[in-house]
C-alpha positions, 0 to 999 in steps of 0.5 A, a space after each residue: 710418424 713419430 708422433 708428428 703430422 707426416 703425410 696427407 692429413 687436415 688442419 683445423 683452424 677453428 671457425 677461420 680456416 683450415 689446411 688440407 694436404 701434405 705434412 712433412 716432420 711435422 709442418 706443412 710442407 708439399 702441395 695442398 689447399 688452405 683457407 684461411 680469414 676470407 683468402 684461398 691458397 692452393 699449391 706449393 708450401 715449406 714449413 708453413 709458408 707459400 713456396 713452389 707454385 700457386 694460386 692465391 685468392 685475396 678476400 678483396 677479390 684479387 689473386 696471384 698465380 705464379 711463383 712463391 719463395 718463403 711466403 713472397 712472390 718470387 719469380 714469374 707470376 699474374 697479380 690481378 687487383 680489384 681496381 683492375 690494375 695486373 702485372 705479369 711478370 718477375 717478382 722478388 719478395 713482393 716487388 715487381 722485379 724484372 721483366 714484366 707488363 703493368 697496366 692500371 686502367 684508373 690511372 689509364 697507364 700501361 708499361 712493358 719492360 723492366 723493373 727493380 725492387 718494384 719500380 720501372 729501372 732499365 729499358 721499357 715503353 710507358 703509355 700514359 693518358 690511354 696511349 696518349 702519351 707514348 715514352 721509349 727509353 730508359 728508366 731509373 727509379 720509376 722515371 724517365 732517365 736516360 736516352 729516350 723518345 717521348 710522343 704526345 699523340 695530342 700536342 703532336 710533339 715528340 721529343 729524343 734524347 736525354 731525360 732526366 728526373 721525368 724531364 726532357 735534360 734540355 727542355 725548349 724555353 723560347 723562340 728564335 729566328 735566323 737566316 736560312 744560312 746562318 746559325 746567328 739569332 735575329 734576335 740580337 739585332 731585333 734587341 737593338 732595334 727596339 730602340 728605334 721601333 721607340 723612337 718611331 712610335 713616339 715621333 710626333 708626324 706633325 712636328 716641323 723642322 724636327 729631326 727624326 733621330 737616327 737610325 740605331 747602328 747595327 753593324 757588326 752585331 749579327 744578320 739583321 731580318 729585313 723585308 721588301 714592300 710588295 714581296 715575300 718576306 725573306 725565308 726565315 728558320 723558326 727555331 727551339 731555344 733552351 734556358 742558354 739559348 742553344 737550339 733544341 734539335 731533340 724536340 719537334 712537332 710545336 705548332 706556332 702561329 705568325 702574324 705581324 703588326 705595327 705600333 701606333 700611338 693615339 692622341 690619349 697616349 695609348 698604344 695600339 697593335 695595329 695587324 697587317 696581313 700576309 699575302 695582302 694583295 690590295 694597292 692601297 689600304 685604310 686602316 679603320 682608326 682612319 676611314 673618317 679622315 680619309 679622301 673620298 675615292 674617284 669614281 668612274 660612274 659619270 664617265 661615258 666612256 670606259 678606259 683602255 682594260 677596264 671591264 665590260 659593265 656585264 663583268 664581274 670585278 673580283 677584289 683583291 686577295 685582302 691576305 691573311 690574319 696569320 699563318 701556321 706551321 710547325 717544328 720538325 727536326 728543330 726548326 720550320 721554315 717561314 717566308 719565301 712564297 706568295 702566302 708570305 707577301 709583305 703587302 705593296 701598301 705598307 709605309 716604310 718603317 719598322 714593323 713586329 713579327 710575332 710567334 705564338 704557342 699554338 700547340 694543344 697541351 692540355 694534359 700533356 707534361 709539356 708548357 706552353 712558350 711565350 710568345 716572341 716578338 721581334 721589331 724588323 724593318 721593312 723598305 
C-alpha cells in the first residue's frame, strides 16, 4: 500500500530465514512466524521485534511462551533451558521479575516466590540439595535476609529468626551450662575451678607432710555444677551461645554427646583422660592402667557353706550395669536438658575430686551451611 508491505506478505532473508504473516506501514507488525540463524518465532510482533504473545524456539533447544514487550520478555511466561532448569512466572526486560517458580535441577535447587530484576527479593521458599535444605522467609538481593526459618532435613537443625547476607544474624558459636532455675553460666566458676583440677593433677599422692593447696574460692562468682558419688547428676540446661555469649533460642535440632572424664598424670609426665561411665552400677572399679597393682579379690569358692542371700550354686549371678561410654540429645527451643534420672548416675566408686564433663558436636553437617561447634569441657567437683 503506497508502495510499503502492508497485509499478509513473505520475507526472505536469504539462506538464513524468513518472515511470514502480517505487515503494517511497512514493518512487521501483527502476528506471524519467523526463522531465522537456527531459532523460530510464532506470535505477536511491532515493528520488527517480538511483542504480544509468543512462542520462541532457541537453536540450543530451549523456548519461551508467554509475554514480550520490544523484544523482551515482559510479563507472564515458561522459559524452559537445555540444562533442564525452568522458570515460570513474571519477567520485565529479560529478568526474572515478580512472582515465579524456578527450579534448576544440576544445581538441585527450587524457589517459589518472588523476584526483582532477576534476583529472589521479597517473600519465597528456597529448596536446596533436592529438598534437603528447606528456607521460608524473606530475600534481598538473592539472599536470605530478613525474618526466616531454615530446615536442614539432615542435620536436623532448624533455625527462626533474622538472617542476613545468607546468614542466620546471630549464628550459635559454642556451648553453655546452667542450672535449671537459673539463666547464670556454669561456665564462670568452671573457668575457676580449672585451677584446681591443676593443683589436683599435679598433687604428687606420695608426698608426706605435704599440704594439698586450697580449695579455689568460688563465692560470690555465679552457681557452681556439683555432683553426688552414688547418684544423678543434678539436672543440667545444655544450651546455644553466640560470639557474645548471649543464648541462641532461634536455633534447635544440634545433636550433642556427654561423656565424662578425669585427668591423670603418669610417671613419664603425660597426662591421660581417663572415662567413667554414667549409670555405672559397679561397687568398686579398677582402672585398667591399674589392674597389675591391684589386691587379689576374696573368693568364696573354699567355703562350705554359703552365707545369709547368696545365690544357689544352679543361679545365674548377673553383673552389675557397667554404665555408659556417653549419652546423647539434642537442642529443642534453645536448650535440652541433661541429668536428673538413673541414665545419669555418678557411679558409687568414684573418689571424690574433680572431674570433667564434655559436650561434643555430633550433629550430621555434611553439606549443609552449618559449622560444627567445638567441643565444651568443663572441670566439676564430685562429693
Amino acid at each position: 500500500m503506497d508502495g510499503k508491505k502492508h497485509g499478509q506478505g513473505r520475507l526472505s532473508f536469504g539462506a538464513d530465514g524468513f518472515y511470514e504473516g502480517s505487515f503494517e506501514d511497512g514493518e512487521i507488525t501483527g502476528q506471524g512466524r519467523q526463522e531465522l540463524n537456527g531459532w523460530s518465532y510464532v506470535g505477536g510482533f511491532l515493528r520488527g521485534q517480538k511483542h504480544g504473545e509468543g512462542t520462541w524456539i532457541r537453536a540450543d533447544g530451549g523456548s519461551y511462551t508467554g509475554a514480550w514487550a520490544q523484544g523482551k520478555y515482559s510479563g507472564h511466561g515458561t522459559l524452559t533451558l537445555p540444562s533442564g532448569e525452568k522458570y515460570v512466572g513474571g519477567f520485565q526486560m529479560h529478568k526474572f521479575h515478580g512472582s515465579g517458580s524456578h527450579q534448576d535441577p544440576k544445581k538441585a535447587m527450587s524457589y517459589e516466590g518472588e523476584f526483582s530484576e532477576g534476583l529472589r527479593h521479597g517473600h519465597g521458599e528456597l529448596k536446596e540439595r533436592d529438598g534437603a535444605s528447606i528456607y521460608v522467609g524473606q530475600f534481598q538481593g538473592g539472599r536470605r535476609d530478613g525474618e526466616g526459618k531454615s530446615i536442614d532435613q539432615v542435620s536436623g537443625i532448624s533455625y527462626e529468626g533474622l538472617w542476613h547476607q545468607d546468614q542466620p544474624q546471630r549464628p550459635s558459636s559454642s556451648w553453655d551450662l546452667c542450672p535449671m532455675d537459673s539463666e547464670e553460666s556454669y561456665l564462670v566458676v568452671g573457668e575457676l575451678l580449672k585451677e584446681e583440677a591443676s593443683n589436683q593433677l599435679h598433687a604428687d599422692p606420695k608426698a608426706k607432710g605435704k599440704k594439698a593447696p586450697p580449695p579455689v574460692d568460688t563465692t560470690g562468682q555465679g552457681p557452681e555444677l556439683k555432683g553426688v558419688k552414688g547418684q544423678a547428676l543434678p539436672e543440667v540446661k545444655v544450651r546455644l551461645v553466640d560470639a557474645e555469649q548471649v543464648p541462641v533460642a532461634e536455633e534447635s535440632g544440634r545433636c550433642f554427646r556427654v561423656t565424662m572424664y578425669k585427668e591423670r598424670k603418669m610417671a613419664d609426665g603425660e597426662v591421660l583422660r581417663r572415662p567413667f561411665n554414667f549409670g555405672d552400677a559397679r561397687p568398686t572399679y579398677i582402672d585398667p592402667l591399674d589392674e597389675g597393682d591391684a589386691p587379689p579379690q576374696k573368693s568364696n569358692s573354699g567355703s562350705k557353706k554359703a552365707g545369709k542371700g547368696s545365690p544357689m550354686p544352679d543361679e545365674e549371678v548377673v553383673p552389675p550395669f557397667i554404665g555408659h561410654e556417653f549419652l546423647e540429645n539434642s537442642i529443642g527451643q534453645g536448650f535440652a536438658v541433661i541429668g536428673g534420672s538413673e541414665d545419669w548416675l555418678l557411679p558409687v566408686h568414684l573418689v571424690p575430686a574433680i572431674y570433667w564433663l564434655r559436650v561434643e558436636d555430633v550433629t550430621k553437617l555434611e553439606g549443609s551451611i552449618w559449622d560444627a561447634l567445638p567441643p565444651l569441657e568443663i572441670p566439676f567437683k564430685v562429693e
